[in-house]
C-alpha positions, 0 to 999 in steps of 0.5 A, spaced: 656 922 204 651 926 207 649 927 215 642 922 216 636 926 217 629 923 219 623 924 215 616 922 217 610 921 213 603 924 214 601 919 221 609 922 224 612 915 223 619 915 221 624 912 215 628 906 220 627 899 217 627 897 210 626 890 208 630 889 201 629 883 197 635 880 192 631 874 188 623 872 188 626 865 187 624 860 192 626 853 193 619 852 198 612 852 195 609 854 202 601 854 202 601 860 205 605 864 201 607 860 194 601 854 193 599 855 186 603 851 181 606 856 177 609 862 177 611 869 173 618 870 175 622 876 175 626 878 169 633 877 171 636 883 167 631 888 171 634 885 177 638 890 181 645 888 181 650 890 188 652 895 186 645 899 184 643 896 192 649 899 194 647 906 191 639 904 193 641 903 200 646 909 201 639 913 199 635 910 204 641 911 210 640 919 208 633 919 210 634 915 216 635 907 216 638 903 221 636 897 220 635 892 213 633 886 212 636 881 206 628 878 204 628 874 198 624 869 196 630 865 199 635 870 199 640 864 199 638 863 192 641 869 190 649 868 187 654 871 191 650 874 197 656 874 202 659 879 198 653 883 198 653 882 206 661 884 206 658 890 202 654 893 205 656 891 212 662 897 214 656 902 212 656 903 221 650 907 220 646 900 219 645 899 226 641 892 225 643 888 218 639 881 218 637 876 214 630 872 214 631 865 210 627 858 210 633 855 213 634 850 207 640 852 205 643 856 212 648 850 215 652 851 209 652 858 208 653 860 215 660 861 217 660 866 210 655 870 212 658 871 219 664 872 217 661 877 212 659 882 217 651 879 217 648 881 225 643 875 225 638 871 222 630 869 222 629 862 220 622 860 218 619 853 220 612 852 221 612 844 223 616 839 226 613 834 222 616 831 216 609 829 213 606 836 215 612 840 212 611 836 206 604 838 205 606 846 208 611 846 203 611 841 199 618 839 199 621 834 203 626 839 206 626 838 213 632 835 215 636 840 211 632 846 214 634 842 221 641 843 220 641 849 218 637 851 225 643 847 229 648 850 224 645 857 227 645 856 234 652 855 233 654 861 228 649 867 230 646 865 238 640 868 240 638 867 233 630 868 231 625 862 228 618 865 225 612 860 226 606 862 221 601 859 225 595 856 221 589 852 224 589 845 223 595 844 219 600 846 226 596 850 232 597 844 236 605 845 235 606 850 239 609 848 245 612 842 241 616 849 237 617 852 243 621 847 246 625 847 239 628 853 240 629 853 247 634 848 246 637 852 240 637 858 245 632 861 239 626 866 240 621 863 237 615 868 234 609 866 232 605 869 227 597 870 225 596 867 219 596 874 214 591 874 207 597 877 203 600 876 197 599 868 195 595 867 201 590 865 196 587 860 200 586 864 206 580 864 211 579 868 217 577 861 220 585 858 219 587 865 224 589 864 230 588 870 234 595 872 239 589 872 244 587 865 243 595 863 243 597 866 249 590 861 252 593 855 250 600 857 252 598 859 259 594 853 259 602 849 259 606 853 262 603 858 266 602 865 267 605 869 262 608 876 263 608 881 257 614 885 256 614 892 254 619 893 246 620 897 242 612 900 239 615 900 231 617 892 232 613 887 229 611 883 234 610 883 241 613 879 246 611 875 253 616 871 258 615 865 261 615 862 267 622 860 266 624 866 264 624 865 256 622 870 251 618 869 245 613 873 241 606 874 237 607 878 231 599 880 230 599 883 224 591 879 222 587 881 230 591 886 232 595 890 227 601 894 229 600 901 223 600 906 228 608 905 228 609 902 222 616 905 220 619 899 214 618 899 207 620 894 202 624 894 196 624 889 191 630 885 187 628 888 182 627 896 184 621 896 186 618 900 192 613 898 197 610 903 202 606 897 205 605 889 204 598 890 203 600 896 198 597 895 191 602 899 187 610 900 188 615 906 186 620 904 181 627 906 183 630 903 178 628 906 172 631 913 175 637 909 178 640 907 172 636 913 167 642 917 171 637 920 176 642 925 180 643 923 188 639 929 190 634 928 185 633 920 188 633 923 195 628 928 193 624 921 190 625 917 196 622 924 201 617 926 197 614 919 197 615 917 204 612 924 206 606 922 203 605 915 206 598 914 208 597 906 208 595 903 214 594 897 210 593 891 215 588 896 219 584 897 213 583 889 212 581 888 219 575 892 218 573 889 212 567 886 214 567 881 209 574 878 209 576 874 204 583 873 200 587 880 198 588 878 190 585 873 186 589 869 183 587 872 176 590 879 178 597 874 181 598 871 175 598 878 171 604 882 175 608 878 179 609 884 184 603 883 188 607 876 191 609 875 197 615 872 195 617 877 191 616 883 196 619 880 202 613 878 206 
């Protein structure tokens, strides 16, 4: 094994964080990621197998990745997912190894992945409203999720929740959620609504922006103080009077590309330089084509020292701003999804 370096692209940001799906299935249909009534799937013989993630991970570990995040769709829904947890986990140059889920399947699925060696987990709940997360997800799965959340308090303390804040369909849950995951010691972060991949229903005017959120939270508990994070991290986070911590993840108003450091690698081996990226890198054609490791490396450096994208600034001064893809172009390659590219 060699020694990890740190490369850089064209702005200076390193190679630290990569989000690697394992399925593009989903047991949701979320408006603002999967609202459509039908779907292309990924074939499942392209899907990567442990083994190749392994292979792909040790590559990326090389250049200077600590952190890595299991995506999906659902990454539940993929068979066997502890083990590649148990895989992955003894590798100690991952100093973070996480997983983002919708929670639906977490209650029974918990204890196998903490005992697998996973860190944390991000659940994803947008509504404490059964008729709401019916109509947001079009599943009436809230109790299931619940149960997850409680599940998780207990087996990952200090988890996180993410909030997609939407106007008029959750903005006026904010305290309400707040106060949820409080009472799970979770830190809650609420997320700008995003004009991304199946966001194909996506308008400027369902944003709320971080400004107007920190409005209406002050408004209910007082003067919030901002505390001072990591620059390449997501979202930024406040402290509430009472001392709690929560986070706004501004990716619409307020993107965070100067120090962006993460990459995507989709369950069947496609590399994404940045969620808004139109095109993907392919690395499982050179992996199983029986590319030497040296040869994967230099792949993985040249490109990364190419990177210009700044995707979510080049949005933002769109002047007139409408969803990224229409839904003709979506419907053509699966791969320009959120849920396929790990959101």
């Amino acid at each position: 094994m060699m020694e990890s370096m740190s490369i850089a692209d064209v702005h200076g940001r390193p190679l630290r964080n990569l989000r690697l799906s394992v399925t593009d299935r989903c047991n949701l249909r979320c408006q603002y990621c999967m609202p459509e009534a039908d779907y292309l799937w990924l074939p499942r013989e392209d899907l990567l197998q442990f083994e190749e993630i392994e292979q792909l991970v040790d590559h990326f570990l090389d250049l200077g990745v600590e952190k890595v995040r299991l995506t999906g769709g659902e990454p539940l829904l993929r068979r066997d997912l502890p083990d590649l947890v148990a895989r992955l986990a003894p590798r100690t140059r991952i100093r973070d190894l996480a997983m983002t889920t919708n929670g639906v399947l977490l209650a029974g699925a918990a204890a196998d992945l903490k005992r697998a060696g996973l860190h944390r987990v991000t659940v994803s709940l947008d509504t404490l409203r059964h008729d709401r997360f019916q109509q947001l997800a079009r599943v009436a799965e809230l109790e299931r999720v619940r149960r997850g959340l409680d599940v998780a308090a207990e087996v990952f303390p200090g988890f996180k929740m993410d909030t997609v804040v939407i106007r008029g369909k959750n903005d006026d849950e904010m305290v309400d959620l707040l106060e949820f995951a409080g009472e799970r010691g979770a830190e809650l972060r609420f997320i700008e609504y995003m004009d991304v991949g199946g966001a194909t229903h996506w308008s400027l005017s369902q944003v709320v922006p971080r400004a107007e959120m920190l409005a209406r939270l002050s408004a209910h508990y007082g003067p919030i103080t901002p505390i001072e994070s990591d620059r390449s991290a997501p979202a930024d986070r406040f402290r509430l009077p009472d001392g709690r911590v929560f986070g706004i993840v501004a990716s619409t108003t307020a993107p965070f590309c100067e120090d962006c450091d993460r990459s995507r690698l989709t369950a069947d081996g496609l590399w994404y330089l940045c969620l808004y990226a139109a095109r993907g890198i392919d690395l499982r054609g050179p992996l199983r084509g029986g590319a030497s490791p040296a040869t994967l490396r230099e792949l993985l450096t040249g490109v990364w020292h190419a990177r210009t994208d700044r995707g979510a600034e080049n949005r933002l001064a769109t002047r007139e701003r409408s969803p990224l893809i229409p839904i003709a172009a979506l419907k053509r390659d699966p791969h320009l999804e959120m849920h396929t590219r790990g959101g």
